[in-house]
C-alpha positions in Angstrom: 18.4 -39.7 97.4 19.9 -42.4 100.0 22.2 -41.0 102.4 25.4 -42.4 100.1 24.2 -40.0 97.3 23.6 -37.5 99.5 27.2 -37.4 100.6 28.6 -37.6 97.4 26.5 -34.7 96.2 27.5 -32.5 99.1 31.0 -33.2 98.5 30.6 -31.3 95.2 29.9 -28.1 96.9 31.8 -26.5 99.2 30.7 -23.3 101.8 33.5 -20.1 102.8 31.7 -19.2 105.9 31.5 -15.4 106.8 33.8 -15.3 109.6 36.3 -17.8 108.4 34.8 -20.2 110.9 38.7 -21.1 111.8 39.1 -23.5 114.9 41.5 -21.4 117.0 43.1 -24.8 119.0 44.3 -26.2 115.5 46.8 -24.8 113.2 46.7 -22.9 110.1 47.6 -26.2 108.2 45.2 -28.7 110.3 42.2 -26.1 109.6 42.7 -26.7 105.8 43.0 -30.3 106.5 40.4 -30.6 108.4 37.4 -30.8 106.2 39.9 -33.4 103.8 40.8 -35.1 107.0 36.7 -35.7 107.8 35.6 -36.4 104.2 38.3 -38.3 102.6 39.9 -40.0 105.9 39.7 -43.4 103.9 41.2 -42.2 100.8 44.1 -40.2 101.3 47.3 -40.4 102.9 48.9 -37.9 105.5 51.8 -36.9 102.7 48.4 -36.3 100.2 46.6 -34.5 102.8 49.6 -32.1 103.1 50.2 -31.7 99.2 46.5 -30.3 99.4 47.1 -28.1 102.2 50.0 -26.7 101.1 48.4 -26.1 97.1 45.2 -24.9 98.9 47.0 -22.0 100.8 49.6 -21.3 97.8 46.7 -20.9 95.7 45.3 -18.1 98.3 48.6 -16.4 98.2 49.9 -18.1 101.9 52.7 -20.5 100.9 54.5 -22.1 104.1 52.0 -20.5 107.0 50.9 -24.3 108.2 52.2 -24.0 111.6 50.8 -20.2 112.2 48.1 -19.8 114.7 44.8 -18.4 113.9 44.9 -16.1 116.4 48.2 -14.8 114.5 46.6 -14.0 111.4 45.0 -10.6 110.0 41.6 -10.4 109.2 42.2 -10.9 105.5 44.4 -14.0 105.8 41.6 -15.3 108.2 39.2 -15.2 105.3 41.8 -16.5 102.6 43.0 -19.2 105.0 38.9 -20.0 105.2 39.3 -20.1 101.5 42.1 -22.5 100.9 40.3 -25.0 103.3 36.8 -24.6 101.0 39.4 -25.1 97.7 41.1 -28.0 99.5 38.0 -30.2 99.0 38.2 -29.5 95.4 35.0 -28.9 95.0 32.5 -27.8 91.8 30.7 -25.2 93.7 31.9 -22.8 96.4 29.1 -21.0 98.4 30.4 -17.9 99.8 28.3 -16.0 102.4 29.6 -12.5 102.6 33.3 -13.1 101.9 34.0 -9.3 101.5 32.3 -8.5 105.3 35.0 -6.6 107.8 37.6 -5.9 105.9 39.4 -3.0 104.4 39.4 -1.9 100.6 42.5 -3.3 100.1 41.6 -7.1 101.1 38.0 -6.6 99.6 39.6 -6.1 96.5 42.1 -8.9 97.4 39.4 -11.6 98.4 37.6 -9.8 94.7 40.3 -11.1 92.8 40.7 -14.6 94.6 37.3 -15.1 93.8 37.5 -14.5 90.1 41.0 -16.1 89.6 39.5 -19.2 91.5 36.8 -19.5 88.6 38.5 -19.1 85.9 41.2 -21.3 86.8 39.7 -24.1 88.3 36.5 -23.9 86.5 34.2 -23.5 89.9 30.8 -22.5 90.0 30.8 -19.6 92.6 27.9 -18.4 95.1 27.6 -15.6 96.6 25.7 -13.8 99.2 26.6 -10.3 99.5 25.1 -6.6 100.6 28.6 -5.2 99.3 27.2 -3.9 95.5 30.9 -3.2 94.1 31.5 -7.1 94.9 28.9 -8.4 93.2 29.2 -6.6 90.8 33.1 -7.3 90.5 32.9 -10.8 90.9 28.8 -11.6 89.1 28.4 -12.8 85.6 24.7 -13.0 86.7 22.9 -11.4 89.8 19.7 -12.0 92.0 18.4 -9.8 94.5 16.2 -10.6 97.2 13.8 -8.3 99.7 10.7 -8.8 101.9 11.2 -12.6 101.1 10.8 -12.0 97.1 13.5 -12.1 94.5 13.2 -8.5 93.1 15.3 -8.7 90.1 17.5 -11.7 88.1 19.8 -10.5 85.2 23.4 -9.4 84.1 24.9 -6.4 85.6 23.6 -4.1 83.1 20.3 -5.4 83.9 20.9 -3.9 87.4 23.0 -0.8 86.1 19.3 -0.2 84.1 16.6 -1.3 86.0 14.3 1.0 86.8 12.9 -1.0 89.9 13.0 1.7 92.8 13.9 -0.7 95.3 17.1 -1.8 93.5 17.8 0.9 92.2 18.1 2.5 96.1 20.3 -0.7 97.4 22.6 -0.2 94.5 23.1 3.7 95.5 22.7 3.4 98.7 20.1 5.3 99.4 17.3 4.7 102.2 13.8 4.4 100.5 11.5 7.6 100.7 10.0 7.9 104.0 8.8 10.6 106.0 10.7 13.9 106.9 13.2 13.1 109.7 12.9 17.3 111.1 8.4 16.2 111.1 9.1 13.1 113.1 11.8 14.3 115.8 9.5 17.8 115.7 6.3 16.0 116.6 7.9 14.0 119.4 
């Protein structure tokens, strides 16, 4: 691809970084414009630009916080304010990388649900990377897992529920692997 295709295939996918990767000298509103503000600064207004930012952060549940601070914001409206400037660009594919990471059960469940409602409604293909089991499972029609640089298993949640794969099978229950007897090792030392 030329650099003109490349651009136009990366605006089809969007990224929700980890830590909301909010700039903390800009508003809540000129975060979420920010990416439309770089990508689109030839094709849309300043009154379109705002219509976007103000859908993108009603669709994350944060009507009418443009002019907050980041450094006002709770952990969880960090991460859904990171959210609504990934939907602003509309895109068909939204990476997530570890949305879930730092927060409480509460906004887990509540960044869960965004992720879901987000698909369904505006038909995007979701991403994501996660060490949190009950997200993946919540939010995974289809699951990979990776270790030691190999994919150890690709299939439906059952697939996982099932799988008789001992490595899996101790990530998903949380169990450390067998290994030696902790009372021989701190014995011999």
């Amino acid at each position: 691809m030329n650099d003109e295709q490349l651009t136009e295939v990366r605006r089809r996918v969007a990224y929700l970084f980890q830590g909301a990767a909010l700039f903390d000298s800009l508003s809540v509103g000129e975060n979420v414009a920010y990416g439309l503000r770089e990508q689109f600064w030839d094709k849309m207004t300043e009154e379109e630009i705002e219509a976007r930012v103000a859908q993108s952060l009603t669709l994350v549940g944060l009507p009418g916080i443009e002019g907050m601070r980041p450094s006002d914001l709770s952990g969880g409206m960090k991460k859904r304010v990171g959210l609504a400037r990934t939907l602003a660009l509309q895109p068909e594919v939204i990476l997530y990388d570890e949305p879930t990471t730092g927060l409480d059960p509460i906004n887990t469940a509540r960044i869960n649900h965004l992720i879901m409602g987000i698909q369904r409604a505006l038909k995007i293909t979701s991403v994501v990377v996660t060490h949190d089991m009950g997200t993946a499972f919540t939010v995974s029609d289809r699951l990979a897992m990776i270790g030691r640089g190999r994919i150890l298993l690709v299939g439906t949640k059952d697939d996982f529920r099932t799988t008789r794969n001992p490595a899996v099978r101790d990530f998903i229950e949380g169990r450390a692997p067998e290994t030696e007897d902790v009372a021989a090792l701190l014995s011999s030392s």
